[in-house]
MARGU-286550 format. One record per residue (C-alpha): residue in three letters; y, z, x. Coordinates in steps of 0.001 Angstrom, whole numbers, plus 500000, padded with zeros to 6 digits. Last residue first. Layout:
MARGU-286550
<pt residuo="Ala" v="Y" w="Z" u="X"/>
...
END
This chain:
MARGU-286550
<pt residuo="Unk" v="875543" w="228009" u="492599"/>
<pt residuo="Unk" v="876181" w="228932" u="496297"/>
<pt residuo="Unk" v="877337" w="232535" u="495157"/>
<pt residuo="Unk" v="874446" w="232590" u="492554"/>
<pt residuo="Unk" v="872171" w="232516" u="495555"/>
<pt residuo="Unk" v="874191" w="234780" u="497648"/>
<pt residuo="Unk" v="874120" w="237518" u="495352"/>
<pt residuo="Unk" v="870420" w="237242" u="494550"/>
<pt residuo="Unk" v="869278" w="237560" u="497816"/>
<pt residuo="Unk" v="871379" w="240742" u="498052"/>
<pt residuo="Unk" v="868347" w="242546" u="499429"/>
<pt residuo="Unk" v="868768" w="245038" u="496692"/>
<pt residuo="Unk" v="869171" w="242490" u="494256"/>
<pt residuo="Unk" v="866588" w="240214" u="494955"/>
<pt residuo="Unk" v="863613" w="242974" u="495626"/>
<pt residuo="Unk" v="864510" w="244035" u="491870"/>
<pt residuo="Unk" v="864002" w="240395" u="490912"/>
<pt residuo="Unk" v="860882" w="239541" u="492260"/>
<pt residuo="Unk" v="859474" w="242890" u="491102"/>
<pt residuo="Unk" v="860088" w="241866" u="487089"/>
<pt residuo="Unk" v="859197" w="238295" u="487901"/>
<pt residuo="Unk" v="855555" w="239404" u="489103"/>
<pt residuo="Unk" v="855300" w="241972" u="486388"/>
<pt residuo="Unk" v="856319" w="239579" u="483798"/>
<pt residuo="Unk" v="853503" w="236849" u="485760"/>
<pt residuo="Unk" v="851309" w="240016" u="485526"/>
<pt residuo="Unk" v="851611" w="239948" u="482155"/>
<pt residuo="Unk" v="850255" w="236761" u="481523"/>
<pt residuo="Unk" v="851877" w="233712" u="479724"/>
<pt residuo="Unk" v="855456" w="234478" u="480344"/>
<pt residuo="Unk" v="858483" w="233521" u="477524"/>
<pt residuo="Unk" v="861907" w="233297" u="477672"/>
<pt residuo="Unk" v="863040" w="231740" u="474949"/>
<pt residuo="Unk" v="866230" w="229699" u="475732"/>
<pt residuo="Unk" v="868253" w="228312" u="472929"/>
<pt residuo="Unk" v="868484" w="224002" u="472503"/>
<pt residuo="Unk" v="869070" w="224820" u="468590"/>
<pt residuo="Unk" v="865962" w="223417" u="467643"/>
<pt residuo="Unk" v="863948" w="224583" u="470092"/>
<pt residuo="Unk" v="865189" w="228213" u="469279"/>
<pt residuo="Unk" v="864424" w="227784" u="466054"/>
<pt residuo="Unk" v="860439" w="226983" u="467143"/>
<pt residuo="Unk" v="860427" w="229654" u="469150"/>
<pt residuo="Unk" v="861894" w="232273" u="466105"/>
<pt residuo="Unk" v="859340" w="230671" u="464056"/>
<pt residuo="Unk" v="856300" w="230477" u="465970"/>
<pt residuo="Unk" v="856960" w="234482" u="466856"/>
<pt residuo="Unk" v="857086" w="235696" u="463908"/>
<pt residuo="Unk" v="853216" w="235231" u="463107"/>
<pt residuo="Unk" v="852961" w="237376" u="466714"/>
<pt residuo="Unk" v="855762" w="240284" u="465094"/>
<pt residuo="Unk" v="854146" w="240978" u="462510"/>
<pt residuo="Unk" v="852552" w="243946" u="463451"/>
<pt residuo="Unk" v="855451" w="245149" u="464838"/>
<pt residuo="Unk" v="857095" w="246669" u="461900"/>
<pt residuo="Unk" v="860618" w="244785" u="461008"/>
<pt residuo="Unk" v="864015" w="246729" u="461257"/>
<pt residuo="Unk" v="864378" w="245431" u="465072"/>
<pt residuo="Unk" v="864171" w="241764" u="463731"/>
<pt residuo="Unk" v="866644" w="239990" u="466933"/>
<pt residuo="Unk" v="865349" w="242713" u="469207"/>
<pt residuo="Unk" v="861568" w="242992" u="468588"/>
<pt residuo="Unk" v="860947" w="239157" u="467912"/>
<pt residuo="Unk" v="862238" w="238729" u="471612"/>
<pt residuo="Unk" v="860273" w="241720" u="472467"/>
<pt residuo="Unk" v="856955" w="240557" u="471295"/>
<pt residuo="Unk" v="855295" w="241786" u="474464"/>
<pt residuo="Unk" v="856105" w="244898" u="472141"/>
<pt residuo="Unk" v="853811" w="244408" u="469663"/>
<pt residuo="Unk" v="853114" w="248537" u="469878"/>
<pt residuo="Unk" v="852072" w="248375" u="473284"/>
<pt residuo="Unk" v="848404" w="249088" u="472447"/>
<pt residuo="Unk" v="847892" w="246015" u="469967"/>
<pt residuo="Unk" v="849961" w="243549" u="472224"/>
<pt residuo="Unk" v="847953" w="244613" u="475542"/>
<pt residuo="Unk" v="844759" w="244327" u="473314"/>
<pt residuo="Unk" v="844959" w="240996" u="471090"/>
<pt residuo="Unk" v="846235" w="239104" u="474692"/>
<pt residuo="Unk" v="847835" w="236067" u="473628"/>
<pt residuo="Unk" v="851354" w="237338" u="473780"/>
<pt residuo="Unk" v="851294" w="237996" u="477553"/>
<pt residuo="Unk" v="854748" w="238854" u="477825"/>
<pt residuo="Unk" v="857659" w="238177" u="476082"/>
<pt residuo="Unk" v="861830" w="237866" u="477438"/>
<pt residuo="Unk" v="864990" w="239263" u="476699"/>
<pt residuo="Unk" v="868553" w="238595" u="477662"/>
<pt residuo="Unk" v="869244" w="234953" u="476271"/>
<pt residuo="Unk" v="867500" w="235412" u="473135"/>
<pt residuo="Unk" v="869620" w="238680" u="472496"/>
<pt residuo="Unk" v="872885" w="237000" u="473655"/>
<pt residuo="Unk" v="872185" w="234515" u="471247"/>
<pt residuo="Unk" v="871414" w="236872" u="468704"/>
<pt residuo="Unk" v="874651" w="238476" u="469132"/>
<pt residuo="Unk" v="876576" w="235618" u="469320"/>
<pt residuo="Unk" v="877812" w="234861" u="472907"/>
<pt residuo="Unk" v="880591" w="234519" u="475130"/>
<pt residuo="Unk" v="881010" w="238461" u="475938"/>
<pt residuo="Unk" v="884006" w="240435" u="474601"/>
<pt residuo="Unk" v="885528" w="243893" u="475660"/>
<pt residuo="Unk" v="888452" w="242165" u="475381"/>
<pt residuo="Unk" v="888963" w="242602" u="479415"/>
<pt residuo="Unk" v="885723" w="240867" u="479463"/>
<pt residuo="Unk" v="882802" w="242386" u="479428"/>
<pt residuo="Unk" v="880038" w="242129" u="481982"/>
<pt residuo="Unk" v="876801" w="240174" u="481230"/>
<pt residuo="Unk" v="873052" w="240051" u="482709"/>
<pt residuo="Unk" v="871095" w="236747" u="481736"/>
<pt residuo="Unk" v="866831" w="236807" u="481939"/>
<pt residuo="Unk" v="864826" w="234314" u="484046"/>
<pt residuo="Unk" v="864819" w="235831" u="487077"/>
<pt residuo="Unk" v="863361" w="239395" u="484700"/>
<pt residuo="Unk" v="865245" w="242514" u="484355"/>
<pt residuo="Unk" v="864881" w="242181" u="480337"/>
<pt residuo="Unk" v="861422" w="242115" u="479176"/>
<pt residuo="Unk" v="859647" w="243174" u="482695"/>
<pt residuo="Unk" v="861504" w="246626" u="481850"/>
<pt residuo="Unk" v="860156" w="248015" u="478767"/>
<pt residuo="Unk" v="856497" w="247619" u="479310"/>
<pt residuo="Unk" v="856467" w="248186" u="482942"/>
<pt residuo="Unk" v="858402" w="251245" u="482455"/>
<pt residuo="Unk" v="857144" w="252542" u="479648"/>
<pt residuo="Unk" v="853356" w="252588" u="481300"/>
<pt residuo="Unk" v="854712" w="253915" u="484940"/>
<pt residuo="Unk" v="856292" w="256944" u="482763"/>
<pt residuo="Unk" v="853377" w="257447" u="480759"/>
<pt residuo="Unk" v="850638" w="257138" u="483726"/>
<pt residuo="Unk" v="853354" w="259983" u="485745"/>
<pt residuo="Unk" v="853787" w="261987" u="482711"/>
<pt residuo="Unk" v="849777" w="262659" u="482539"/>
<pt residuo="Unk" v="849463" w="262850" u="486138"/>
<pt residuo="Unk" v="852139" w="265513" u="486415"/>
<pt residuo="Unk" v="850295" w="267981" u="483318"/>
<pt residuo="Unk" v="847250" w="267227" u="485776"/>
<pt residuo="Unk" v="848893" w="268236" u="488900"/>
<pt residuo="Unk" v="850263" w="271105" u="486892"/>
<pt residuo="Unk" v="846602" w="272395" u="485967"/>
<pt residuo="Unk" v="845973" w="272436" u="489856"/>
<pt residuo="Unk" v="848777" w="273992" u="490943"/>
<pt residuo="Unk" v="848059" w="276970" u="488546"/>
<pt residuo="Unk" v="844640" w="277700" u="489928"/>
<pt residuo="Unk" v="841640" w="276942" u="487173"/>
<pt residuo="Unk" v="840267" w="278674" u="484556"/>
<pt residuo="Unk" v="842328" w="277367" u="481653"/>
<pt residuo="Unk" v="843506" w="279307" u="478993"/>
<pt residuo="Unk" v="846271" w="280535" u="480378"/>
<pt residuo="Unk" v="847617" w="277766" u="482479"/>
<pt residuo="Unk" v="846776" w="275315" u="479028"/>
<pt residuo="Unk" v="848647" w="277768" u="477230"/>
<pt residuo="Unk" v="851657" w="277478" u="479111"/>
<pt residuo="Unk" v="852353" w="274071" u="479983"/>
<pt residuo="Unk" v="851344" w="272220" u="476861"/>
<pt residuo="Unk" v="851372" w="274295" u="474060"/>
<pt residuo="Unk" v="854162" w="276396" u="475248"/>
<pt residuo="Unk" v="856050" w="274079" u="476829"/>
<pt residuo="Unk" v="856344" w="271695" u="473791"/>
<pt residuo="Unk" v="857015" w="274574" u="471598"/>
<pt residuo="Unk" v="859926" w="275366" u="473810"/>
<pt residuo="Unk" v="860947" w="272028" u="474024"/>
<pt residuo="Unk" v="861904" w="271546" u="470023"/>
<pt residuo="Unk" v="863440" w="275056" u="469979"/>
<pt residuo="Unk" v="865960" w="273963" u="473497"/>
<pt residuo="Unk" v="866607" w="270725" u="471589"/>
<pt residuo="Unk" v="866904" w="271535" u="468497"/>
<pt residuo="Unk" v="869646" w="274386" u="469564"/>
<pt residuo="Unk" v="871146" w="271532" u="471570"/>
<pt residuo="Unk" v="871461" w="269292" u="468493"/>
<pt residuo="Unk" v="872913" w="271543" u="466331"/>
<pt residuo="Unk" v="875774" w="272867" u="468920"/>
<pt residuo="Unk" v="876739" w="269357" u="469571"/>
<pt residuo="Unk" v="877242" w="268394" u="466107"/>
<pt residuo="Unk" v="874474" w="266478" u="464437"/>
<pt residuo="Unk" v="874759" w="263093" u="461919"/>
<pt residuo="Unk" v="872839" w="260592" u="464045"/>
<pt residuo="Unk" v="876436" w="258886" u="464537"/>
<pt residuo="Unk" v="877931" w="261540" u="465014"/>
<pt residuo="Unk" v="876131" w="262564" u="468130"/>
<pt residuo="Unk" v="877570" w="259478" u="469208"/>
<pt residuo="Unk" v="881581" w="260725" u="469712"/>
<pt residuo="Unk" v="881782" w="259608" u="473396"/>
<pt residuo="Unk" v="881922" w="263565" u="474211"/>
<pt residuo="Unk" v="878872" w="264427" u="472099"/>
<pt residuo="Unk" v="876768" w="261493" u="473522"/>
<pt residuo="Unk" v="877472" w="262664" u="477378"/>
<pt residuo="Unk" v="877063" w="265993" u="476961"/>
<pt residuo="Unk" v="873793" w="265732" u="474960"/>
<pt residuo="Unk" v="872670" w="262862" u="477026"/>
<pt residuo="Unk" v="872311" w="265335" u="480278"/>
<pt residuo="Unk" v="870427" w="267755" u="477893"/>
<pt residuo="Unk" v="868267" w="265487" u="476701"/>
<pt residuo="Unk" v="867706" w="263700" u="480834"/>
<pt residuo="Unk" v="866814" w="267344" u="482104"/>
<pt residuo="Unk" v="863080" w="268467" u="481940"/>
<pt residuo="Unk" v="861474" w="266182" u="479182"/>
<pt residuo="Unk" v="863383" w="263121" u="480366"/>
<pt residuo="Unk" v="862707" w="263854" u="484146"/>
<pt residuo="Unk" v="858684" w="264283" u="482967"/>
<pt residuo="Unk" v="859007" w="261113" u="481419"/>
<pt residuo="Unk" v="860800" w="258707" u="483803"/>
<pt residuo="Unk" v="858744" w="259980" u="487249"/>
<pt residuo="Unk" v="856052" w="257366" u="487095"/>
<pt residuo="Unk" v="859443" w="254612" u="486878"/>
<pt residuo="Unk" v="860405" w="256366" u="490528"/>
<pt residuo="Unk" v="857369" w="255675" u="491907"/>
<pt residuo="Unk" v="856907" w="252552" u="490440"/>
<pt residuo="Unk" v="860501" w="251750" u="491715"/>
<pt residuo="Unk" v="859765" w="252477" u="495286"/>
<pt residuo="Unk" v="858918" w="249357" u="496893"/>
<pt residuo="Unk" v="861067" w="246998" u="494699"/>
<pt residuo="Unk" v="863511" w="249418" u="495203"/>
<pt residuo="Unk" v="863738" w="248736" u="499351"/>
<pt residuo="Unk" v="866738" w="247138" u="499873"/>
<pt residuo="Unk" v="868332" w="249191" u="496904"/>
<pt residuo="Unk" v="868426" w="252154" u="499873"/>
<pt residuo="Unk" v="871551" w="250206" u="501788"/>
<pt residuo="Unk" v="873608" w="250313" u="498441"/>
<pt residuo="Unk" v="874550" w="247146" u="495791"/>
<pt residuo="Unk" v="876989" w="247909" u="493179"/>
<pt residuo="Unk" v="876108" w="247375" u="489832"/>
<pt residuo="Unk" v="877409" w="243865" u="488192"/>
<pt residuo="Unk" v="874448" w="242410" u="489512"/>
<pt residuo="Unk" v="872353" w="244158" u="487079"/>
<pt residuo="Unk" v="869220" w="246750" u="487569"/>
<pt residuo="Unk" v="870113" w="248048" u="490703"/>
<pt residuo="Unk" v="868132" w="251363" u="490953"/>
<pt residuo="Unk" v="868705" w="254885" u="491769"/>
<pt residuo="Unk" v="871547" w="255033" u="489016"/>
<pt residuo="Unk" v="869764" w="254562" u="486117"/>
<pt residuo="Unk" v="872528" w="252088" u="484363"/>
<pt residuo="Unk" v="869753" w="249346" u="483301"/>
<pt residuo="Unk" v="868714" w="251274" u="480356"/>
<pt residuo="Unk" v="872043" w="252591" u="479319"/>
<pt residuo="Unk" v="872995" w="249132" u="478005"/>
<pt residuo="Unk" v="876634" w="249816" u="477890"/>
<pt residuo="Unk" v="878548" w="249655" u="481342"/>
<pt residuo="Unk" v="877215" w="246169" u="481712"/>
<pt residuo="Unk" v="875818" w="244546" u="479488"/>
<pt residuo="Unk" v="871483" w="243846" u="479887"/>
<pt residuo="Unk" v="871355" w="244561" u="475651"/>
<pt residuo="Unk" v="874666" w="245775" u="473837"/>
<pt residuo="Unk" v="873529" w="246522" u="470607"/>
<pt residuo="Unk" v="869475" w="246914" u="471509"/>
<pt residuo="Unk" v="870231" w="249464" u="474313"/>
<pt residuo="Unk" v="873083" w="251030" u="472917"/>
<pt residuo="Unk" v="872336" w="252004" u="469196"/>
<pt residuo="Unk" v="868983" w="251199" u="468917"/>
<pt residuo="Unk" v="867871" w="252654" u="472320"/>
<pt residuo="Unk" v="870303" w="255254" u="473779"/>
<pt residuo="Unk" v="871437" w="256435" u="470631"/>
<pt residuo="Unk" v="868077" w="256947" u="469024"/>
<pt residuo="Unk" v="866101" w="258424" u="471575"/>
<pt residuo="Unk" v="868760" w="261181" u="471823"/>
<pt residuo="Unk" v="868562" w="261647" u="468040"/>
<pt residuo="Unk" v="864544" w="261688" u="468102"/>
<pt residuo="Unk" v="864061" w="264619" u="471504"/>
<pt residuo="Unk" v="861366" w="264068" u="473961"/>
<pt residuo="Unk" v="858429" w="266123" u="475082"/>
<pt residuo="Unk" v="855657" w="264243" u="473813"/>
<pt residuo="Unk" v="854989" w="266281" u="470824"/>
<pt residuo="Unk" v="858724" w="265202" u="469754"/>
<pt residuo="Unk" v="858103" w="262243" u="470202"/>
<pt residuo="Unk" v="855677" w="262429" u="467061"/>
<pt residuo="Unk" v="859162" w="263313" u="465029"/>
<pt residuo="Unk" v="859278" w="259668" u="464581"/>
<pt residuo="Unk" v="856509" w="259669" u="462026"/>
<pt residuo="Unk" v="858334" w="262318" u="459979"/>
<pt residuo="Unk" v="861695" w="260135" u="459745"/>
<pt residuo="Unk" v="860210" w="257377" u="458978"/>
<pt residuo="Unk" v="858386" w="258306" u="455923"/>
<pt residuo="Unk" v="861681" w="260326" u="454820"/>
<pt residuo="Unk" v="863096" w="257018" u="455039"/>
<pt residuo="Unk" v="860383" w="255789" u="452610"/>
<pt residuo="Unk" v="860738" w="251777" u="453174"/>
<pt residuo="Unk" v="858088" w="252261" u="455806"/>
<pt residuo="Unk" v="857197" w="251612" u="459732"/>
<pt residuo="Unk" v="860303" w="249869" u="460481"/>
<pt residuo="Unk" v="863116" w="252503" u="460495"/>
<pt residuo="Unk" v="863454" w="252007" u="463941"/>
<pt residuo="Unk" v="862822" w="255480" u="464560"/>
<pt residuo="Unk" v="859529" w="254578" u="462912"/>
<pt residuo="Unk" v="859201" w="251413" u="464906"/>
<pt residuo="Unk" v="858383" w="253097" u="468019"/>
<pt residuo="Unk" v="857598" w="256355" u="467258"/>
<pt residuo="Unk" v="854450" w="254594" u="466434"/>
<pt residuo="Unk" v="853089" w="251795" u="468977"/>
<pt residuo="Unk" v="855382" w="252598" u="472567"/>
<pt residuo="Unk" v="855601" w="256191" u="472435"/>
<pt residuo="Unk" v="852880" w="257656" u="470457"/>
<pt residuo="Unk" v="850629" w="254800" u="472773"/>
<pt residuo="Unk" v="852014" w="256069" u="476024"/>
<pt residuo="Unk" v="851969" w="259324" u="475011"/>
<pt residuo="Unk" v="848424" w="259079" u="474303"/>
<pt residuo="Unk" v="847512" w="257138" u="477521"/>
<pt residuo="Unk" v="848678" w="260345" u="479144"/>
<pt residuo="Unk" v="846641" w="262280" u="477238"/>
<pt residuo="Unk" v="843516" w="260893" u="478535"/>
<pt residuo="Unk" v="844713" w="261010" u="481849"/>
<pt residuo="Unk" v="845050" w="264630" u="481183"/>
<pt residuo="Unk" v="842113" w="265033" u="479819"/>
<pt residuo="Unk" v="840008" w="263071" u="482873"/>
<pt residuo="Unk" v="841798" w="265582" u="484960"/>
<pt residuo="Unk" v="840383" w="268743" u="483285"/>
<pt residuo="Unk" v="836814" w="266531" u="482858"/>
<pt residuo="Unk" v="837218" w="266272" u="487101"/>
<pt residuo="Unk" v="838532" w="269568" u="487678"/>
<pt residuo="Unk" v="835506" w="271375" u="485499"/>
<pt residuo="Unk" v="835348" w="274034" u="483298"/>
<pt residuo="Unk" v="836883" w="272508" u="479808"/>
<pt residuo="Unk" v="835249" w="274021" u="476906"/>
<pt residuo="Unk" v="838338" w="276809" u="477261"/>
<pt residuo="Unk" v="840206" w="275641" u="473726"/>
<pt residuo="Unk" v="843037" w="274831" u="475012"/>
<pt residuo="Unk" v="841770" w="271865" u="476723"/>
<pt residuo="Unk" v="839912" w="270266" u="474388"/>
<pt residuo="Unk" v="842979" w="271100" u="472226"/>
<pt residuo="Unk" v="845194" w="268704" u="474693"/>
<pt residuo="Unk" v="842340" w="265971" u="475057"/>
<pt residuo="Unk" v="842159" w="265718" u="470947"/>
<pt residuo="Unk" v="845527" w="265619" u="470772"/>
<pt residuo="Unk" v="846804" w="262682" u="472591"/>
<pt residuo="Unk" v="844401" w="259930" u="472014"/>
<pt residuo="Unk" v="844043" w="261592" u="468502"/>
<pt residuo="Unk" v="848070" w="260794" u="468092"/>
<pt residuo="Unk" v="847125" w="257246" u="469097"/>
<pt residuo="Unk" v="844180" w="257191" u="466730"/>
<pt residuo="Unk" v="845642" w="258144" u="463567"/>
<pt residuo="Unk" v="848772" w="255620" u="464397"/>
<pt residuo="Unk" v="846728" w="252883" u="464689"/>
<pt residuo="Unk" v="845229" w="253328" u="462462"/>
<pt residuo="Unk" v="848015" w="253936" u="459936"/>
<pt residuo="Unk" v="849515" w="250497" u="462125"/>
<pt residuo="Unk" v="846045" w="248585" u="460943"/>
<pt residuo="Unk" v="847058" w="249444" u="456644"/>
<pt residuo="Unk" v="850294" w="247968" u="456709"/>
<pt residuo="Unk" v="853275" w="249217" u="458017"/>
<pt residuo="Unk" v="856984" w="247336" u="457055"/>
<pt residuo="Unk" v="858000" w="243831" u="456611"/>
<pt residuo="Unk" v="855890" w="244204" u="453385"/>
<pt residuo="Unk" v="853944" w="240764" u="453059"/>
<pt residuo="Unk" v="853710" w="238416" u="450038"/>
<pt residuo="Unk" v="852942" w="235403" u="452270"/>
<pt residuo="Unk" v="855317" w="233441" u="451039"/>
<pt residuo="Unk" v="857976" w="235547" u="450357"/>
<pt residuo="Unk" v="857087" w="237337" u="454184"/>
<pt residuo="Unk" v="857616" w="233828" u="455713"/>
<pt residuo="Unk" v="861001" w="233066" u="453256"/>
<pt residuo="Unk" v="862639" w="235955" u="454512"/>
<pt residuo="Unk" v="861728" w="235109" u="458585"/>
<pt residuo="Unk" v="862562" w="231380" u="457627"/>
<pt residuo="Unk" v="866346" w="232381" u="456136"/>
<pt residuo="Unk" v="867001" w="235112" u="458989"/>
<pt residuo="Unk" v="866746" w="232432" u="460937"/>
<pt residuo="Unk" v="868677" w="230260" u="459297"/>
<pt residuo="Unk" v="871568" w="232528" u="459539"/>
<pt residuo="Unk" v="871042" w="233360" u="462968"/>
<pt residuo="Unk" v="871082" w="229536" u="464180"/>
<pt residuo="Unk" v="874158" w="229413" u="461526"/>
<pt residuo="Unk" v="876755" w="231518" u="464140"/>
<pt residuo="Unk" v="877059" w="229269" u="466450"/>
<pt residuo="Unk" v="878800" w="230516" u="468708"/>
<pt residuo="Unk" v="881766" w="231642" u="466315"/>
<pt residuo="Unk" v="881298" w="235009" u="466155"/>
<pt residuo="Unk" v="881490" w="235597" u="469564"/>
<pt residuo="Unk" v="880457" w="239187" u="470326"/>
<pt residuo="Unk" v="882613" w="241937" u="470679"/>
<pt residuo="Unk" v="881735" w="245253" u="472642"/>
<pt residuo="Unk" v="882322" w="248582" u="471538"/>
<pt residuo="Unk" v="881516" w="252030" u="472883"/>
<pt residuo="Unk" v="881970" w="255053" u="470712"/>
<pt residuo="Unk" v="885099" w="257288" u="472625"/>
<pt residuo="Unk" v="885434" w="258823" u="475869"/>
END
């Protein structure tokens, strides 16, 4: 296995990214902006990691006697990860959150605390995910296996019934990436040469690993069973409630952006080539959400601002909505889709529509009578 590589066409217009770029320079020029945090995203980030903490000492700390404020802790918690994940690791991995790579680098530790592992993160989101987004073969995000996310996959008897069971499944993301999906990466990264990439050899990166989830057991598996005067089975149906609101969270954050009607999936040719630029193909491939609603966009991290997201990954969120005018507006100009929905329900809506499509086939025979 080797570093995957796929070719994009240069010469689709190439000056729509240009100019782009141009406007999103001259915005933050004019408006003497950092492209990085400001002052909201440190409060952000104070109060997500309280979100998460505060619940978690509560309940090492034996104040917690009842099932009802153990569960309420957990939920608690849950929202936590949610918001460590989606509105501070976030960008910090990106290397958005400050010029100070060191800065960066700290921050994006945080996923640690939530069970997950930076390098890993790293490779399967900036490097494949947001290189090669909705491809086929290298967007690891729609290759899960127990789902058809593209209609390049092929299509089994279960997939009729995904649309049913995906929340299910998308509630069990977390806790599967904390017990086995590292370790699974791990082999898979090291022998397609990634791992280089984040600058680790195999043998580093799975003693971080096993040292990195260790602590993470202890402080959240073990003590709390210690600590805690409750049966066993009932602590762990709060530590499963916890990953299952994370994992459901993620998953309809991430996923109504690019497994939408709307959105375009893409196999390489024999070149390894699609027909797009690269920002094309990102416009054409991702979708917003809801981008009026202050709330949703300020817990999610911006990210109902994924079009903004994926062509300015290196930009912090928080600028993402004044962006957003100018990458539409562009768009117009050039005749270039922007997917957009006004609610996020409607992303939800077109999200489910979709998944029921392709493991029904309906969406096979429609684009065979196109």
């Amino acid at each position: 296995m080797s570093i995957p590589v796929v070719r994009f066409n240069i010469n689709d217009r190439p000056e729509f990214h240009k100019e782009l770029r141009k406007r999103v320079n001259a915005h933050f020029k004019e408006t003497g902006k950092s492209q990085n945090a400001d002052s909201s995203m440190v409060i952000k980030t104070i109060f997500m990691v309280c979100l998460y903490t505060f619940p978690l000492i509560a309940l090492i700390s034996s104040y917690v006697t009842s099932f009802p404020v153990m569960m309420a802790m957990w939920v608690l918690m849950g929202f936590g990860m949610s918001g460590i994940g989606l509105a501070v690791m976030h960008d910090a991995n990106h290397g958005a959150y400050s010029k100070n790579p060191r800065v960066n680098k700290a921050v994006g530790r945080l996923l640690i605390m939530v069970g997950g592992y930076p390098p890993n993160w790293k490779i399967q989101h900036n490097v494949l995910h947001h290189s090669f987004t909705n491809v086929q073969g290298y967007d690891e995000d729609i290759e899960t296996g127990s789902m058809r996310f593209s209609p390049e996959q092929p299509r089994r008897a279960i997939f009729r019934f995904q649309a049913y069971y995906a929340t299910f499944l998308y509630g069990l993301m977390t806790i599967y990436w904390f017990v086995a999906k590292d370790f699974v990466q791990l082999l898979r990264y090291n022998k397609m040469g990634l791992l280089e990439t984040q600058g680790l050899t195999f043998w580093q990166a799975f003693g971080h690993i096993i040292f990195q989830k260790t602590l993470y057991t202890i402080f959240v598996i073990v003590l709390p069973l210690m600590i805690l005067d409750f049966p066993w089975w009932q602590v762990m149906i709060g530590f499963g409630t916890m990953h299952f609101i994370c994992g459901v969270f993620l998953a309809y954050i991430f996923q109504p952006a690019h497994v939408l009607e709307e959105t375009a999936f893409f196999s390489p040719d024999e070149e390894s080539s699609v027909e797009n630029s690269w920002a094309i193909h990102q416009l054409r491939t991702t979708a917003n959400f809801a981008n009026d609603s202050k709330l949703l966009s300020w817990f999610v991290g911006g990210l109902n601002f994924q079009v903004e997201h994926h062509l300015f990954p290196n930009i912090c969120h928080v600028h993402y909505k004044e962006l957003s005018p100018i990458v539409k507006q562009l768009a117009m100009e050039y005749d270039l889709p922007y997917h957009q929905h006004k609610t996020f329900y409607d992303a939800l809506k077109s999200h489910f529509t979709l998944l029921n499509d392709f493991g029904t086939g309906a969406y096979d025979v429609r684009m065979a009578r196109a």
